[in-house]
N, CA, C and O atoms as a printed pandas DataFrame, in Angstrom:
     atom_number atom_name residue_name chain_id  residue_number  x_coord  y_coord  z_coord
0              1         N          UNK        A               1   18.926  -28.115   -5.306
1              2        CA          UNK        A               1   17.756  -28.744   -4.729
2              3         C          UNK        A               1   16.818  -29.164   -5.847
3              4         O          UNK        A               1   16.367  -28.373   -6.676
4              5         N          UNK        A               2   16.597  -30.262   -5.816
5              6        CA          UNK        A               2   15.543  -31.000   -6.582
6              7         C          UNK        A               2   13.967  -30.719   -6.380
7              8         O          UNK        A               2   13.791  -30.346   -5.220
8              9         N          UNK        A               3   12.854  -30.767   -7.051
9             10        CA          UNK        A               3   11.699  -30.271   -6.412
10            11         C          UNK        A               3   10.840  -32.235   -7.459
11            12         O          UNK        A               3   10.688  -32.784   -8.551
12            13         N          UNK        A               4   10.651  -32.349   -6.256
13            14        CA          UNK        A               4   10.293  -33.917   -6.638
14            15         C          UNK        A               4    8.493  -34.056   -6.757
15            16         O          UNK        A               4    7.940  -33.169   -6.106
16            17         N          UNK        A               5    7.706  -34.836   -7.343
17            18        CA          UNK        A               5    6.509  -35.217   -7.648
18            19         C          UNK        A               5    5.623  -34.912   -6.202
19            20         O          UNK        A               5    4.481  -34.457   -6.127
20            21         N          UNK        A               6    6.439  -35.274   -5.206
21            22        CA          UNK        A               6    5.544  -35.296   -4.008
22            23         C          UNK        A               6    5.930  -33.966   -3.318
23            24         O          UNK        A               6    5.171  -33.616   -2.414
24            25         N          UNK        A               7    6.705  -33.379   -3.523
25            26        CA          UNK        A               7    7.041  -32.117   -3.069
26            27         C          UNK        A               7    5.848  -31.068   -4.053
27            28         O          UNK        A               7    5.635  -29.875   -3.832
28            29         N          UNK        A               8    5.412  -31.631   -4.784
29            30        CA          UNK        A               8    4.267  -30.697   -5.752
30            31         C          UNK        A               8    2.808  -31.164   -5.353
31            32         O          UNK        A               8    1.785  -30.516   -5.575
32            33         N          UNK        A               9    2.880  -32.386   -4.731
33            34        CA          UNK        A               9    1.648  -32.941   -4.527
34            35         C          UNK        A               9    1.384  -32.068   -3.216
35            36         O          UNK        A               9    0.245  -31.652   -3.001
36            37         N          UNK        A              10    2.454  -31.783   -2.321
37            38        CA          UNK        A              10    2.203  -31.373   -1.123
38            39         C          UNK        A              10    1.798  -29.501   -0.802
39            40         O          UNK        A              10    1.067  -29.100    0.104
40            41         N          UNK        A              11    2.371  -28.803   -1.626
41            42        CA          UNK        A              11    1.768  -27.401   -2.372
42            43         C          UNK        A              11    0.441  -27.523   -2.361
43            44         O          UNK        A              11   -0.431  -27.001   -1.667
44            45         N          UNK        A              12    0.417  -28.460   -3.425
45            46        CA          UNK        A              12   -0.977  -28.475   -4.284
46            47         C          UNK        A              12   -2.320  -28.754   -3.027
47            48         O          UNK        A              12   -3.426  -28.223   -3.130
48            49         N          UNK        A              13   -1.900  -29.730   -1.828
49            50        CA          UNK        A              13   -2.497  -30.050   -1.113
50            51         C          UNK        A              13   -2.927  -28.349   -0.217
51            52         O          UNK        A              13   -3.995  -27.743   -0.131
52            53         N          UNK        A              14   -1.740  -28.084    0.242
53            54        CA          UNK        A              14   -1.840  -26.848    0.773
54            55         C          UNK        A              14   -3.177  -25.721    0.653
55            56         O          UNK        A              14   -4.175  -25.345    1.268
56            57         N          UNK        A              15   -2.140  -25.416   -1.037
57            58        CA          UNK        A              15   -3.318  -24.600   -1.854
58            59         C          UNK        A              15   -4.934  -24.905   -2.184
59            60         O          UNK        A              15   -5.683  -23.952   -2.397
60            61         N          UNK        A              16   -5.390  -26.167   -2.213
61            62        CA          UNK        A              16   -6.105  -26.556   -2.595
62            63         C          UNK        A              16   -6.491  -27.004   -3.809
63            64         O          UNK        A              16   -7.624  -26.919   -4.282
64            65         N          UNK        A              17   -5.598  -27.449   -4.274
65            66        CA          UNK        A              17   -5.588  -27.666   -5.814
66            67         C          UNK        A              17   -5.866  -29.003   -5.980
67            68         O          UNK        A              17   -5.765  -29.811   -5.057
68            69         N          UNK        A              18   -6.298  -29.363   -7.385
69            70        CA          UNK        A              18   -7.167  -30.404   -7.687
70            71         C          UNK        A              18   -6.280  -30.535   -9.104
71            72         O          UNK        A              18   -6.601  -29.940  -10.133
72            73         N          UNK        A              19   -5.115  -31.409   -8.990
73            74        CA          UNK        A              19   -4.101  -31.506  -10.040
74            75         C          UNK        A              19   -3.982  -32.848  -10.838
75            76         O          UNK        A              19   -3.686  -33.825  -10.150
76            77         N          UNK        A              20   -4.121  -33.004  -11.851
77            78        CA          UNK        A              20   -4.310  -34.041  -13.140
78            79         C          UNK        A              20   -2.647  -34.280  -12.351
79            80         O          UNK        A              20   -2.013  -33.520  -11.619
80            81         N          UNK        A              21   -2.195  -36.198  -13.074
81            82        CA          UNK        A              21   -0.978  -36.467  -12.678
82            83         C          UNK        A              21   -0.143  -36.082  -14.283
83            84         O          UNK        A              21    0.877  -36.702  -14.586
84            85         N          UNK        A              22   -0.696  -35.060  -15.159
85            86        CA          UNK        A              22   -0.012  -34.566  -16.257
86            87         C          UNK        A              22    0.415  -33.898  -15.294
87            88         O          UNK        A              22    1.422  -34.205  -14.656
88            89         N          UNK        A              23   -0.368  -32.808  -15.051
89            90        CA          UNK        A              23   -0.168  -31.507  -14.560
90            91         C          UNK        A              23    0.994  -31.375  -13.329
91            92         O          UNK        A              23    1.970  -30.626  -13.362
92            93         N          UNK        A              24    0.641  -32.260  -12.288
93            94        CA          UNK        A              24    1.903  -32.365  -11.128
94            95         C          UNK        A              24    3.257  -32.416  -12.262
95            96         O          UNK        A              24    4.067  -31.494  -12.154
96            97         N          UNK        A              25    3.485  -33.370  -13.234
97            98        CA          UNK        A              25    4.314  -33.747  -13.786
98            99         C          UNK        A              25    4.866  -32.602  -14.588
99           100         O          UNK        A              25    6.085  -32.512  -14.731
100          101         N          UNK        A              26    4.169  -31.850  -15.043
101          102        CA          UNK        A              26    4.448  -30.364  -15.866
102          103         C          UNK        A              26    5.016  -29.860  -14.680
103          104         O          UNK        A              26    6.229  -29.724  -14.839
104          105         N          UNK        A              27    4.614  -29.503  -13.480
105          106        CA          UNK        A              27    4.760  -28.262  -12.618
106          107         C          UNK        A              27    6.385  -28.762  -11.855
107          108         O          UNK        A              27    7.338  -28.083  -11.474
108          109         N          UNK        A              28    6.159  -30.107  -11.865
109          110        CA          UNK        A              28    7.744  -30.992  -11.221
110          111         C          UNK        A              28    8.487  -30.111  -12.289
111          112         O          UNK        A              28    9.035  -29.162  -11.729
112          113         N          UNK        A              29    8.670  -30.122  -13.576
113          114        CA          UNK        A              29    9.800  -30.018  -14.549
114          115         C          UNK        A              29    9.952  -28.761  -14.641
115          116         O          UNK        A              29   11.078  -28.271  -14.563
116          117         N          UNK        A              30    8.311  -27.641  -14.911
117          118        CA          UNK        A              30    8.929  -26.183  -14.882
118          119         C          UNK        A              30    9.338  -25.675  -13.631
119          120         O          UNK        A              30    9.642  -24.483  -13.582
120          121         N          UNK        A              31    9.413  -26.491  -12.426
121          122        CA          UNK        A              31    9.898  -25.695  -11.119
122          123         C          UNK        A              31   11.624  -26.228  -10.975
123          124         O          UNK        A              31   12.501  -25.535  -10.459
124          125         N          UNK        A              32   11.780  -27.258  -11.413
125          126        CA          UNK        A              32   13.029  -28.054  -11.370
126          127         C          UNK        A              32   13.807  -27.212  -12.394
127          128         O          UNK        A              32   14.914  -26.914  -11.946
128          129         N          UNK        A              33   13.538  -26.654  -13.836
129          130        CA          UNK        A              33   13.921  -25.666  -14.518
130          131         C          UNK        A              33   14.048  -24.598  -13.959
131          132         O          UNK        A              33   15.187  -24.151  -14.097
132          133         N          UNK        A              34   13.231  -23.832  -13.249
133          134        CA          UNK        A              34   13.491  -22.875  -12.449
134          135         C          UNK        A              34   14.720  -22.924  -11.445
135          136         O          UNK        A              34   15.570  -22.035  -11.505
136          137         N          UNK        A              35   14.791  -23.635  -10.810
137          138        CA          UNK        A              35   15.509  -24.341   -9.972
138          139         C          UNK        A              35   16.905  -24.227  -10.448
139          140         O          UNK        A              35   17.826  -23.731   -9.800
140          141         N          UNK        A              36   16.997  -24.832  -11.881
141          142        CA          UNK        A              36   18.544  -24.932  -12.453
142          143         C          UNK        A              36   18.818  -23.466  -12.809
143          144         O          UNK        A              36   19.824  -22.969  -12.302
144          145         N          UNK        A              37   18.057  -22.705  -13.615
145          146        CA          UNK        A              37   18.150  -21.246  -13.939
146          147         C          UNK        A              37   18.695  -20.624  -12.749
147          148         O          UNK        A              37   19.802  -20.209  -13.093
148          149         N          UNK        A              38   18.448  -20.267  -11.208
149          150        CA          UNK        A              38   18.973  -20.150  -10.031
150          151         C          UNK        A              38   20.437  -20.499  -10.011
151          152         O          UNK        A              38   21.326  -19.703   -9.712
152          153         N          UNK        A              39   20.604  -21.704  -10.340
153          154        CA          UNK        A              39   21.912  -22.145  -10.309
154          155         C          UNK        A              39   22.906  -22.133  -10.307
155          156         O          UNK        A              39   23.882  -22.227   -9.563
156          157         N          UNK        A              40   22.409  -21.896  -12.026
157          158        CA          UNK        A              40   23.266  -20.813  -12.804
158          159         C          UNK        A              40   23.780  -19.346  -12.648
159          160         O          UNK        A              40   24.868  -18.870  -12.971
160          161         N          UNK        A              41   22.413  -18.614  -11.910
161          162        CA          UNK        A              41   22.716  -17.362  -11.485
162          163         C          UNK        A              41   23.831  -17.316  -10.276
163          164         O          UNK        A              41   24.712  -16.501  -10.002
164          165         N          UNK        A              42   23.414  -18.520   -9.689
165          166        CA          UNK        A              42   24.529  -18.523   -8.129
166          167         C          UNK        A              42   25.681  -18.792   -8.898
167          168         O          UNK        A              42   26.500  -18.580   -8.003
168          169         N          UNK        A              43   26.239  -19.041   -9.693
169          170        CA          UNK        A              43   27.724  -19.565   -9.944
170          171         C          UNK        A              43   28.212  -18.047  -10.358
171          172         O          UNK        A              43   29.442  -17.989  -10.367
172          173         N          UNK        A              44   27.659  -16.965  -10.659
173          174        CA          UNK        A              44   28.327  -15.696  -11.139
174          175         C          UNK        A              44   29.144  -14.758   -9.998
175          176         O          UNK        A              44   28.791  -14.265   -8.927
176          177         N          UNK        A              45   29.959  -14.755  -10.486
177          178        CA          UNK        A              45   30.720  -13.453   -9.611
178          179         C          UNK        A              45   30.352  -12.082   -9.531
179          180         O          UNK        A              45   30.658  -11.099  -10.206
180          181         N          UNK        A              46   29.270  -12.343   -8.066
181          182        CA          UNK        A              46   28.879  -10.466   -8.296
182          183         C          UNK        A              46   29.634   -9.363   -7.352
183          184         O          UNK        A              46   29.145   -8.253   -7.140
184          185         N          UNK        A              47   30.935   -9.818   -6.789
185          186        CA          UNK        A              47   31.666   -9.390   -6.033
186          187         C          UNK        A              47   31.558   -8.188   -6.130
187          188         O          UNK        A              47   31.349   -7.665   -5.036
188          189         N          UNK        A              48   31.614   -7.398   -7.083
189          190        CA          UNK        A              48   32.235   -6.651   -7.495
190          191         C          UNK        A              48   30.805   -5.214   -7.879
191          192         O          UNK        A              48   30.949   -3.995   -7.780
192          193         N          UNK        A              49   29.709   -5.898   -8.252
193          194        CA          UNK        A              49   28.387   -5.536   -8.530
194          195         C          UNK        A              49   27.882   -4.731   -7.002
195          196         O          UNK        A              49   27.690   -5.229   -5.893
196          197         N          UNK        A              50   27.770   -3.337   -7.459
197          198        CA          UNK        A              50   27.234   -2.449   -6.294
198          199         C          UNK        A              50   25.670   -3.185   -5.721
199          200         O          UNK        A              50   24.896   -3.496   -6.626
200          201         N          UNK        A              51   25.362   -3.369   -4.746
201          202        CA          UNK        A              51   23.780   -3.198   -4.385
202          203         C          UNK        A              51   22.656   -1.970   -4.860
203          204         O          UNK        A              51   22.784   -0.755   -4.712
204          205         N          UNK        A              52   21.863   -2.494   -5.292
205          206        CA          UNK        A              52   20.850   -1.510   -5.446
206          207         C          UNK        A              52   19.311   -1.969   -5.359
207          208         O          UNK        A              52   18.878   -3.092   -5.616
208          209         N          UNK        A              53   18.682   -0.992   -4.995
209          210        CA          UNK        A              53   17.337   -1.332   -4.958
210          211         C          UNK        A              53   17.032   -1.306   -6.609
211          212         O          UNK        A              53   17.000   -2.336   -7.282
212          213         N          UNK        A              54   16.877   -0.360   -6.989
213          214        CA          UNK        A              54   16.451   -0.225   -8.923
214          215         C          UNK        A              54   17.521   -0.671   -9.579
215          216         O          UNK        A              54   18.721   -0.631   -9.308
216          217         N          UNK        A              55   16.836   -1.159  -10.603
217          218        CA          UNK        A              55   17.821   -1.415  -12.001
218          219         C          UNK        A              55   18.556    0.160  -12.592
219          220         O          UNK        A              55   19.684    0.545  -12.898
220          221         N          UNK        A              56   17.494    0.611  -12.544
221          222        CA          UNK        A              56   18.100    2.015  -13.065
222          223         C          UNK        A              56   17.460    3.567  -12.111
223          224         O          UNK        A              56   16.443    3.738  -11.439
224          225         N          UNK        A              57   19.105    4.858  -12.618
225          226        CA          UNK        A              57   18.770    5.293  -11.395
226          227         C          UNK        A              57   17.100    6.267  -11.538
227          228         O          UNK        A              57   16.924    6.806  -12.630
228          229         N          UNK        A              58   16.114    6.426  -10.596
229          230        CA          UNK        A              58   15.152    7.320  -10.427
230          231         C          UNK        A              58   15.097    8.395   -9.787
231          232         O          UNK        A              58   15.770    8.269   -8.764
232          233         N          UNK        A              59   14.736    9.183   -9.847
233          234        CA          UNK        A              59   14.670   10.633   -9.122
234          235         C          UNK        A              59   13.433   11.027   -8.543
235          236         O          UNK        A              59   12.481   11.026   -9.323
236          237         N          UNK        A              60   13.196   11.387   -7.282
237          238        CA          UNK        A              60   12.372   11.626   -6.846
238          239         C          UNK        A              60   11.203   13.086   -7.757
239          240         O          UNK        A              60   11.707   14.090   -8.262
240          241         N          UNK        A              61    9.943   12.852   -7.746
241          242        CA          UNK        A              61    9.705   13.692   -9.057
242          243         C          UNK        A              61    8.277   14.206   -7.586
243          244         O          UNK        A              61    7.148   14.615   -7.855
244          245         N          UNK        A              62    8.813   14.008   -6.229
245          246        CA          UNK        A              62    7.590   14.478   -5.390
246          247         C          UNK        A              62    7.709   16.071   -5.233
247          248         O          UNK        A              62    8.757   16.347   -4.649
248          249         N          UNK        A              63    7.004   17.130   -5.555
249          250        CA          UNK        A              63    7.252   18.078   -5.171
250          251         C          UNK        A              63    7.532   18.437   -3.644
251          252         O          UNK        A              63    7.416   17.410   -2.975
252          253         N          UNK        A              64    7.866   19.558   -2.849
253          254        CA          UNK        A              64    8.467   19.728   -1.771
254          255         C          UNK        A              64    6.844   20.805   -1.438
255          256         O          UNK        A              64    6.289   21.604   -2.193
256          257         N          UNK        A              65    6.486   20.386   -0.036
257          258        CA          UNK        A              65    4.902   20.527    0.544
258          259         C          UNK        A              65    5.367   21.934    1.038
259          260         O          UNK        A              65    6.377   22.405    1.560
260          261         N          UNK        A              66    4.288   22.326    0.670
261          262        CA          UNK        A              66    3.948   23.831    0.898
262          263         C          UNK        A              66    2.407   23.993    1.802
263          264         O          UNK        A              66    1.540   23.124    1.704
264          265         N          UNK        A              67    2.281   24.871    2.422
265          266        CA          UNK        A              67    0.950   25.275    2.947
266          267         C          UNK        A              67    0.685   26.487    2.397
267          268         O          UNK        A              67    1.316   27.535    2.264
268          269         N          UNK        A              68   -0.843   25.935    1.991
269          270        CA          UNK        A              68   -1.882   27.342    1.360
270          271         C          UNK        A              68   -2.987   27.339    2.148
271          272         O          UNK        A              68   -3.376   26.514    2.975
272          273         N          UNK        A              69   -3.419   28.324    1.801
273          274        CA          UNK        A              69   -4.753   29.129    2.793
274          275         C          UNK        A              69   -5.846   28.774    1.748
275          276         O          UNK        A              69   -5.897   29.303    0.638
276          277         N          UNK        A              70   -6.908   27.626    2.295
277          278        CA          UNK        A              70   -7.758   27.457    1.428
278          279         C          UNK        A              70   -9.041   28.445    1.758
279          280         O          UNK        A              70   -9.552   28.630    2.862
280          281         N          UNK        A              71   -9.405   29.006    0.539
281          282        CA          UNK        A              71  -10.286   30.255    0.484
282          283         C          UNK        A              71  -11.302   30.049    0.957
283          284         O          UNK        A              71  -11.725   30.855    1.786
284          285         N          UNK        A              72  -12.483   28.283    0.422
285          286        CA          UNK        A              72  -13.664   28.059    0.401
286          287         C          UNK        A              72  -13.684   27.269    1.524
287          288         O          UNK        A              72  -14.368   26.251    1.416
288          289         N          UNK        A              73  -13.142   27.444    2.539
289          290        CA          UNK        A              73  -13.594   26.361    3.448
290          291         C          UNK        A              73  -14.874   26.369    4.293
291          292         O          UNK        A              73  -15.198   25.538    5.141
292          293         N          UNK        A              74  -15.579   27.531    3.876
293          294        CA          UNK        A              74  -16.833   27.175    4.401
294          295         C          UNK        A              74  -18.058   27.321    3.711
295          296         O          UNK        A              74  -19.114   27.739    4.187
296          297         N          UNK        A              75  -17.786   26.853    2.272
297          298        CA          UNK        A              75  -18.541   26.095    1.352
298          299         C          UNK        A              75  -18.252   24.728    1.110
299          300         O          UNK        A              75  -18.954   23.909    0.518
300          301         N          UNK        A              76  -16.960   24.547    1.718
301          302        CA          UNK        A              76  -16.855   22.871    1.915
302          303         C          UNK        A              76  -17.545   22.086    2.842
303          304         O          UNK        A              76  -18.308   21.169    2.540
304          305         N          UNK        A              77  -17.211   22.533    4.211
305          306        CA          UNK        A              77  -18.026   22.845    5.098
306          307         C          UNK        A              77  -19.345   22.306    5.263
307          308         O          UNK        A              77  -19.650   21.294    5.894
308          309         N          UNK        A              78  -20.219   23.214    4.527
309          310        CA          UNK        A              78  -21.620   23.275    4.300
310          311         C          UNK        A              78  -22.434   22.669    3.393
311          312         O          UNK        A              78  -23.663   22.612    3.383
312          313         N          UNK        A              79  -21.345   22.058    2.356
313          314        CA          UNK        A              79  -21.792   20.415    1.891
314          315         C          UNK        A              79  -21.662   19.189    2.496
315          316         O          UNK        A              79  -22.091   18.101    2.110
316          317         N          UNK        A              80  -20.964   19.490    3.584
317          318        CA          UNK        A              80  -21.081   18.368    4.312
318          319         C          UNK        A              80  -22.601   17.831    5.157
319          320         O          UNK        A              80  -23.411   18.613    5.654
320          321         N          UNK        A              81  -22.738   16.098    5.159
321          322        CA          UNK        A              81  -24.142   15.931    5.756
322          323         C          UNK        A              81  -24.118   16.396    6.783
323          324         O          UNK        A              81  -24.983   17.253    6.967
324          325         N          UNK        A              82  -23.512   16.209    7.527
325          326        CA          UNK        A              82  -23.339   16.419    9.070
326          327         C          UNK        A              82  -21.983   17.567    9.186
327          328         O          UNK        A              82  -20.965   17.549    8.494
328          329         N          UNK        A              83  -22.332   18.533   10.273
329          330        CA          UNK        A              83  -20.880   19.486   10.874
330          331         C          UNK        A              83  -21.267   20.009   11.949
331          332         O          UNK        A              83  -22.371   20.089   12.487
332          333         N          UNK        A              84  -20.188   20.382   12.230
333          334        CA          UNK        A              84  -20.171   20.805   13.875
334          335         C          UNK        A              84  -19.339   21.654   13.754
335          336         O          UNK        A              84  -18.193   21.320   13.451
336          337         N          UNK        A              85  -19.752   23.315   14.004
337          338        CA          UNK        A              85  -18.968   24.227   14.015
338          339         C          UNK        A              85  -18.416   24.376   12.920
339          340         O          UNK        A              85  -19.142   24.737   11.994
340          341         N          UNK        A              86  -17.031   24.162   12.663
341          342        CA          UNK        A              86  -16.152   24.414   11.459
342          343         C          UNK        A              86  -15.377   22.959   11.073
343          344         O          UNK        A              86  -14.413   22.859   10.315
344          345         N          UNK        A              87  -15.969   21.992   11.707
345          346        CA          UNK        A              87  -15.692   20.556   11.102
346          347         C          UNK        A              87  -16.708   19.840   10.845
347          348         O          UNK        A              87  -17.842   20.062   11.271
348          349         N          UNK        A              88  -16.227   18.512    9.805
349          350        CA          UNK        A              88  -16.777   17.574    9.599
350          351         C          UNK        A              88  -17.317   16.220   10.438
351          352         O          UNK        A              88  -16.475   15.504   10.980
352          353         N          UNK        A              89  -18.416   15.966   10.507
353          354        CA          UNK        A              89  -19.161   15.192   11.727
354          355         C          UNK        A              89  -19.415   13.951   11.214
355          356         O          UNK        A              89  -20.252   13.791   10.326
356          357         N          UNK        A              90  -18.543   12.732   11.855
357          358        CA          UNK        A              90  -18.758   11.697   11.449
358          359         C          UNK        A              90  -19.166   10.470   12.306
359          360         O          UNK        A              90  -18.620   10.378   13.406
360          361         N          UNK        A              91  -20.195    9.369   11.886
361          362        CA          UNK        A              91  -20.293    8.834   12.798
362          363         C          UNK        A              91  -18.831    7.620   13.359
363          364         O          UNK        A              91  -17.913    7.085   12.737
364          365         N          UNK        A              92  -19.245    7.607   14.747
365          366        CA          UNK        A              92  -18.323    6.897   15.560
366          367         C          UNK        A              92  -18.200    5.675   14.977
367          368         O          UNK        A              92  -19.279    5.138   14.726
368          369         N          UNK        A              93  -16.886    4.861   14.583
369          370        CA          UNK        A              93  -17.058    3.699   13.857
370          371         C          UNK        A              93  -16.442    2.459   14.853
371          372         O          UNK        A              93  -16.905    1.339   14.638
372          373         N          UNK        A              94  -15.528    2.585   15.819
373          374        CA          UNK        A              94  -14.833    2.184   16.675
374          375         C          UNK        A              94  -15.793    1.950   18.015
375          376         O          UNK        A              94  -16.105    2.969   18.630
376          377         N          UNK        A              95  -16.360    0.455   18.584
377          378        CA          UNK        A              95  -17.024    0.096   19.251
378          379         C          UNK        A              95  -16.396   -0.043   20.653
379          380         O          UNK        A              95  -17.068   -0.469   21.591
């Protein structure tokens, strides 16, 4: 696929862009380059090439959740502006 002068004018329109006729003319050639680079990639045989999300493999580095008994919770509590009982009091934001 070719990406032609007016196919850039029509982007540009989109976006709102305010493009010199250098500039369309630059953006025609580096997208048309782009374009061939693709090309090239499509002609390779990846038959054979596993799927993967990553390039390389990662390991999950999340620790595994535990519950603790927090000591100060009612010095947390009691910095709060507003509470009610043993919670935090917030105003209603949902009309």
């Amino acid at each position: 696929m070719k990406i032609t002068l007016k196919d850039v004018e029509y982007v540009a329109k989109l976006a709102r862009l305010a493009l010199t006729e250098e500039e369309k003319a630059n953006y025609t050639q580096q997208l048309n380059a782009i374009l061939e680079h693709m090309d090239e990639l499509n002609k390779l045989d990846t038959s054979n090439v596993q799927p993967t999300s990553h390039a390389i493999k990662i390991n999950n580095v999340f620790r595994e959740d535990e519950v603790k008994i927090c000591e100060n919770t009612e010095d947390i509590i009691n910095n709060a502006p507003e509470k009610e009982d043993r919670f935090f009091k917030v105003k209603k934001v949902i009309q």
